[in-house]
C-alpha positions in Angstrom: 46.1 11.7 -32.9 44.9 8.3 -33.5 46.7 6.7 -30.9 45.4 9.3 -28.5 41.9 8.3 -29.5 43.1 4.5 -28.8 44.7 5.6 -25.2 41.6 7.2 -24.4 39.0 4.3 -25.5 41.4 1.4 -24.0 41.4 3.9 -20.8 37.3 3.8 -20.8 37.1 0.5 -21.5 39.1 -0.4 -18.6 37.0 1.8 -16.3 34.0 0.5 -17.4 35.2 -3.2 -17.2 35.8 -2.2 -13.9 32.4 -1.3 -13.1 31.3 -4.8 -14.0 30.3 -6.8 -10.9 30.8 -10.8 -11.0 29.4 -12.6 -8.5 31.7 -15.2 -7.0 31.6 -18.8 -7.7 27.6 -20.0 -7.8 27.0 -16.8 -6.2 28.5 -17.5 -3.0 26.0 -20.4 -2.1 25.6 -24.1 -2.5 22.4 -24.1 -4.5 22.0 -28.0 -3.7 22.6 -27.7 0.0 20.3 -30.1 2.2 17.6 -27.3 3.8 18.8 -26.5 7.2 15.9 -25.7 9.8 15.8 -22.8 11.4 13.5 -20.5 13.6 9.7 -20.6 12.3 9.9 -23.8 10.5 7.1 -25.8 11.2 7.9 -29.8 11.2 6.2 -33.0 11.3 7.5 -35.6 13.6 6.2 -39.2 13.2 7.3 -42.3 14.9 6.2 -45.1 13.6 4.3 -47.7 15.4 3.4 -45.4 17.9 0.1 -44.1 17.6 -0.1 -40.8 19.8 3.0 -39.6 18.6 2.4 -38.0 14.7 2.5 -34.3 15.9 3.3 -30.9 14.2 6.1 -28.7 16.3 7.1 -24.6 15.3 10.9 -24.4 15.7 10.8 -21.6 18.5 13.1 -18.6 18.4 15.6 -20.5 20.4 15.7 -22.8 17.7 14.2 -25.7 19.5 11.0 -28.1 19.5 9.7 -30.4 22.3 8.7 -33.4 21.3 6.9 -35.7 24.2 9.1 -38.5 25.3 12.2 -36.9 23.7 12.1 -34.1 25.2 13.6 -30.3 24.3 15.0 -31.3 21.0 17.8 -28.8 19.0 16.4 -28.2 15.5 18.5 -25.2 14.6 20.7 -25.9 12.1 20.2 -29.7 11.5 19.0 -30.9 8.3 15.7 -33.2 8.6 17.8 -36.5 8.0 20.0 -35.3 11.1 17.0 -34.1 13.6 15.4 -37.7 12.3 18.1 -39.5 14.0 18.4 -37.1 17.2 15.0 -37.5 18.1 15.8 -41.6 17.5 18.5 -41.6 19.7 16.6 -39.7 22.2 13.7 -42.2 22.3 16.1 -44.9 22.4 17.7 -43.9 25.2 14.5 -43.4 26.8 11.7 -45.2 25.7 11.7 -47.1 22.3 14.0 -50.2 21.8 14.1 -49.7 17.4 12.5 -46.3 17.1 11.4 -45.6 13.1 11.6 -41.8 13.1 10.3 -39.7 9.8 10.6 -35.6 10.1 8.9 -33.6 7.3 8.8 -29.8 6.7 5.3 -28.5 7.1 6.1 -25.0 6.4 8.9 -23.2 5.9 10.2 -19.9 7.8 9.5 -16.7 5.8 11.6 -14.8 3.1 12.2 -11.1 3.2 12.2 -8.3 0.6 13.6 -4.9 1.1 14.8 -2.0 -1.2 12.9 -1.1 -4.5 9.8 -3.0 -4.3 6.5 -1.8 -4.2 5.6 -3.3 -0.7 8.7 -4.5 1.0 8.1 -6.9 4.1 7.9 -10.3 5.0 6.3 -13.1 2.7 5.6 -16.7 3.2 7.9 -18.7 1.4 6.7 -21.6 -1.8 9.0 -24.0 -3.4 10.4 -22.9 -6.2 10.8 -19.6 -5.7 13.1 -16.8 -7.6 14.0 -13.3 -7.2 12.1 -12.5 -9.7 9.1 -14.3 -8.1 9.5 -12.7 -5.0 9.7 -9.2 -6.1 6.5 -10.0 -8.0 4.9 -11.4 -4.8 6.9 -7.6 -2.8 4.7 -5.8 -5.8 6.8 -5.4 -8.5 9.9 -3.5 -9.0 9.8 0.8 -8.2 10.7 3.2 -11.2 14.0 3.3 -9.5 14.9 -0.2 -8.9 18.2 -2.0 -10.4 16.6 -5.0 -12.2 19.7 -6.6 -13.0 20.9 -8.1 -9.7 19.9 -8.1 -6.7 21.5 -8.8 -3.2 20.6 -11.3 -1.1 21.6 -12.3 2.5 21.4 -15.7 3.5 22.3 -17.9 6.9 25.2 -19.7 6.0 26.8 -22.5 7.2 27.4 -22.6 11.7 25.4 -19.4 11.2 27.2 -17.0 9.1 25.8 -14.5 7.3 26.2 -14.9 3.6 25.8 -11.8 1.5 26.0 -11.8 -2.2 24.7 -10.4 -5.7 22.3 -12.8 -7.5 20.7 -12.3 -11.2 16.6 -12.6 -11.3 16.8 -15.9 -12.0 18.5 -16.8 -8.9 16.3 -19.7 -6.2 15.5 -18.3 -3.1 15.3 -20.3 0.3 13.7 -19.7 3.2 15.0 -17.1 5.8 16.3 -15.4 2.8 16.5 -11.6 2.8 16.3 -10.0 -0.9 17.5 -6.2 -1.5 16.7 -4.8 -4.6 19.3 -1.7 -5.0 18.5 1.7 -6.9 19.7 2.1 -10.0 22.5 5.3 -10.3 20.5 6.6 -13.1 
């Protein structure tokens, strides 16, 4: 009888082990990844000793900005260091024997919350931002959210979709989309 009692607890234990999800290796994501720009960033160009130049530019839904006497410029993801030296090399080629090119991030593309919030939508994104944070910005969780984990769907690297299960705690990026699940009971 005892052992039938250990079959049976070694059999549960197993099925709830089971149950247990691990995210994979730091969640699926490079958490110190330079910021790729992407579709409703908002950048600063400046080139320096040139006067006219120091401009603001949206990355348009093509994923491009036009800066004047570089032209249509691909912003999409580059990282600022890498637009920096392809609006250079435009300008060299063009107009500017040594151009000094400095881009900065104005503003960053919004995150997304969905699921068992309060008020799911679109939010504009602050450094320094968590799950948790941004389901407090969404309104909190419902009485039927998961609070554990949540998933979140991120642009990968050449553009893949990366979709993984993150704890509270987690940093979020821009472009980010956060789903907070229901809970089975």
């Amino acid at each position: 009888m005892a052992w039938r009692r250990m079959i049976v607890a070694a059999a549960l234990l197993a099925a709830l082990a089971a149950c247990t999800r691990y995210p994979p290796e730091i969640y699926g994501f490079e958490v110190d990844d330079a910021y790729v720009l992407d579709a409703g960033d908002e950048v600063r160009v400046v080139v320096y000793e040139v006067d006219n130049l120091p401009q603001t530019f949206k990355v348009d839904a093509s994923g491009h900005i036009s800066v004047p006497m570089a032209g249509v410029v691909t912003a999409r993801g580059k990282t600022v260091q890498q637009l920096e030296r392809t609006i250079a090399a435009r300008l060299r080629d063009r107009y500017i024997k040594d151009p000094k090119v400095a881009v900065q991030v104005v503003s960053y593309r919004p995150f997304f919350v969905l699921g068992e919030v309060k008020n799911a939508g679109q939010f504009p994104y602050v450094n320094g931002l968590t799950v948790e944070a941004a389901v407090a910005i969404a309104g909190g969780y419902t009485e039927r959210a998961y609070m554990a984990e949540a998933r979140v769907v991120r642009q990968g690297p050449q553009g893949t979709r990366v979709v993984t299960y993150v704890p509270g705690g987690y940093p979020v990026r821009p472009g980010d989309t956060i789903f907070v699940p229901e809970r089975w009971f």
